[in-house]
C-alpha positions in Angstrom: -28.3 139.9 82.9 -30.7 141.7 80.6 -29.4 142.0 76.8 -28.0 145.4 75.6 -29.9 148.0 73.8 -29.8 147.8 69.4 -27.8 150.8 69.3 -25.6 149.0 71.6 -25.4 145.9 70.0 -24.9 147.1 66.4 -22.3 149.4 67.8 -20.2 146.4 69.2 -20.6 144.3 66.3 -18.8 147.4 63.8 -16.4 148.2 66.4 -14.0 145.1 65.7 -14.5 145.5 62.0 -13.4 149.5 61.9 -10.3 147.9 64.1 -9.8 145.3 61.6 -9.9 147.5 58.0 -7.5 149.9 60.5 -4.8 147.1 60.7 -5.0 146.0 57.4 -4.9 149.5 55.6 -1.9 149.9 58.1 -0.3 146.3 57.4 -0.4 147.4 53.9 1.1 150.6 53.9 4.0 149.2 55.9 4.4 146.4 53.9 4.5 148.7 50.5 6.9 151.3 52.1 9.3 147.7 53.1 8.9 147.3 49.3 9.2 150.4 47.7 11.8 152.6 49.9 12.9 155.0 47.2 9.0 156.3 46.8 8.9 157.9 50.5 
């Protein structure tokens, strides 16, 4: 199977890490409206 292009490559490698900062800003902002209610 021949390897994938660069663009390709680089493109999979950031993929997981935009999912990942995604879930954690989101983690956090449930976690701070859990905490702090009467601010919403």
């Amino acid at each position: 199977m021949p390897s994938p292009a660069t663009g390709s490559r680089s493109l999979a490698m950031i993929e997981p890490v935009i999912g990942l900062a995604v879930g954690v800003v989101l983690a956090a902002y449930l976690l701070y409206t859990l905490i702090y209610p009467e601010k919403f």
